[in-house]
C-alpha positions in Angstrom: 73.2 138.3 73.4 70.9 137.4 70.8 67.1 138.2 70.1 64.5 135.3 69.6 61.2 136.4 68.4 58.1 134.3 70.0 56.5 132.1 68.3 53.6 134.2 69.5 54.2 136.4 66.4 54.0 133.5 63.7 50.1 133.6 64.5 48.0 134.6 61.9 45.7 136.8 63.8 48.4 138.2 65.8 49.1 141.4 63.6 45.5 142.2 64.1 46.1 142.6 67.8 46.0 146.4 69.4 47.8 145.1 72.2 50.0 141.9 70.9 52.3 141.9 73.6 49.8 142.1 76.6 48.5 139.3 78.6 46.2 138.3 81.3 47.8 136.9 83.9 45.3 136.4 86.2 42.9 134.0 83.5 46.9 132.3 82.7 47.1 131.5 86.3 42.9 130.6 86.5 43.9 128.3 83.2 46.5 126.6 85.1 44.8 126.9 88.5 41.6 125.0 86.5 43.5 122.2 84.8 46.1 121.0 87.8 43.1 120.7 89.8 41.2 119.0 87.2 44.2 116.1 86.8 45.1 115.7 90.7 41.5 116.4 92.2 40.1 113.6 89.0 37.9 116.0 87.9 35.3 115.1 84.9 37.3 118.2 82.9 40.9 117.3 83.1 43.5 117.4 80.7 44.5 113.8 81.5 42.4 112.5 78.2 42.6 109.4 76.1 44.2 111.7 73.5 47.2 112.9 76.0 47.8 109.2 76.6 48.3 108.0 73.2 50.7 111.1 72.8 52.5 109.4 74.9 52.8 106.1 73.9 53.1 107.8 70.5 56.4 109.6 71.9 57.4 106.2 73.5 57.4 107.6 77.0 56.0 107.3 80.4 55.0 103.7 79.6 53.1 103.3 82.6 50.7 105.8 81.7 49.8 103.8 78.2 46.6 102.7 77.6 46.0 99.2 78.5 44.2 96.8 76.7 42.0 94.2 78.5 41.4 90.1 77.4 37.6 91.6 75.6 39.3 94.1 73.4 38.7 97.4 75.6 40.8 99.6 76.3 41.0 101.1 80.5 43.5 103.8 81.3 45.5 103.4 84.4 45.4 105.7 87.0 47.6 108.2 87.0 50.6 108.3 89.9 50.0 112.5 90.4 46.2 111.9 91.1 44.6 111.5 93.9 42.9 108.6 95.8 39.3 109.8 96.6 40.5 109.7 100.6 42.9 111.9 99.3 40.9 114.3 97.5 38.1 114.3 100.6 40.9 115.5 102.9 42.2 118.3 100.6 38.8 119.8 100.2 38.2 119.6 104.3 41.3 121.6 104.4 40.3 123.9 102.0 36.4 124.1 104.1 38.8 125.2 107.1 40.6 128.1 105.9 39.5 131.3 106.5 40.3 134.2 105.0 39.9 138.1 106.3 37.5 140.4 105.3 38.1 141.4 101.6 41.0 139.1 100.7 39.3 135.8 99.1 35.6 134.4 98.7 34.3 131.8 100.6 35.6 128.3 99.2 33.4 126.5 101.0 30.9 127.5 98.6 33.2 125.7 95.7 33.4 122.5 97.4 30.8 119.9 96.6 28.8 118.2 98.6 30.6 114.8 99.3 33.4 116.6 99.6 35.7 115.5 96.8 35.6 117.9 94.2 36.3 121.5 93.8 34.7 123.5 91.1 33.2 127.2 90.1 36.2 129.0 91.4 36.7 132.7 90.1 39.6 134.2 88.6 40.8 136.0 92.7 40.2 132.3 94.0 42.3 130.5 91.7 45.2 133.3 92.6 44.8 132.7 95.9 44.8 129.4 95.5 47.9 128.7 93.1 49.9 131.5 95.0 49.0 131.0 98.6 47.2 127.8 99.5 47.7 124.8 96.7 50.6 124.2 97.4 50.3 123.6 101.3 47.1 121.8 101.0 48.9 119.0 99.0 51.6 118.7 100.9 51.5 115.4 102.6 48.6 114.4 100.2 50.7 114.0 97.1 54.1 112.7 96.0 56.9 115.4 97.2 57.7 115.9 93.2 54.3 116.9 92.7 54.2 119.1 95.8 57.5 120.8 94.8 56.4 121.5 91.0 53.0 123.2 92.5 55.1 125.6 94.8 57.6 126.7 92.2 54.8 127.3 90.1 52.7 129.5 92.9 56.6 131.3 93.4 56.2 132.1 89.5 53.2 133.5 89.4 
């Protein structure tokens, strides 16, 4: 059995740290919660960027994610296959206007939900927990390719 130290500990600040080996899961699993959202849902703050695309074209993969570019000399980016149709996303946020939680356990997500119904934003740090943990992964099921679906309930098993 051997020991491999994290690369954690190569930080520069790290040493500084009272408590270097401590971390918050529940803003981890809000981070996470935040950016899958943001990519499937086609949110304005995603982390599907022009800059993640050329990575990939840099790395020679996924080629049908490249950046394409048109007969005028711009460039479009192709939809992605893990996001969602706006259809889609307006019948994953009237599932989420029809759950209802007991007393105590979550806040209201209606209140999250925006008004045409195809976007989901201002979630707290207990919402996204209940969300990545309980609900994301049922809501999307049926909505999204069964890879997708599969990832995002292995995930909610993790945390």
């Amino acid at each position: 059995m051997f020991s491999r130290r994290s690369a954690l500990w190569d930080l520069p600040y790290w040493k500084y740290l009272k408590l270097p080996h401590n971390l918050d899961v529940m803003h981890i699993e809000k981070n996470i919660c935040d950016a899958l959202l943001g990519i499937i849902l086609c949110l304005e703050k995603n982390k599907d960027t022009v800059n993640a695309r050329l990575d990939l074209q840099d790395m020679g993969i996924r080629p049908d994610l490249h950046l394409e570019e048109d007969e005028d000399n711009s460039v479009s980016m192709p939809a992605a296959w893990y996001s969602m149709e706006k259809e889609e996303r307006v019948a994953f946020c009237v599932f989420l206007k029809s759950i209802r939680f007991p007393y105590g356990y979550a806040s209201n997500l209606t209140r999250c939900i925006s008004s045409d119904g195809s976007k989901v934003q201002g979630l707290k740090t207990h919402d996204c927990h209940i969300l990545l943990q309980r609900i994301l992964a049922i809501g999307l099921r049926g909505l999204v390719h069964k890879d997708i679906y599969v990832a995002v309930a292995e995930l909610g098993k993790f945390f």
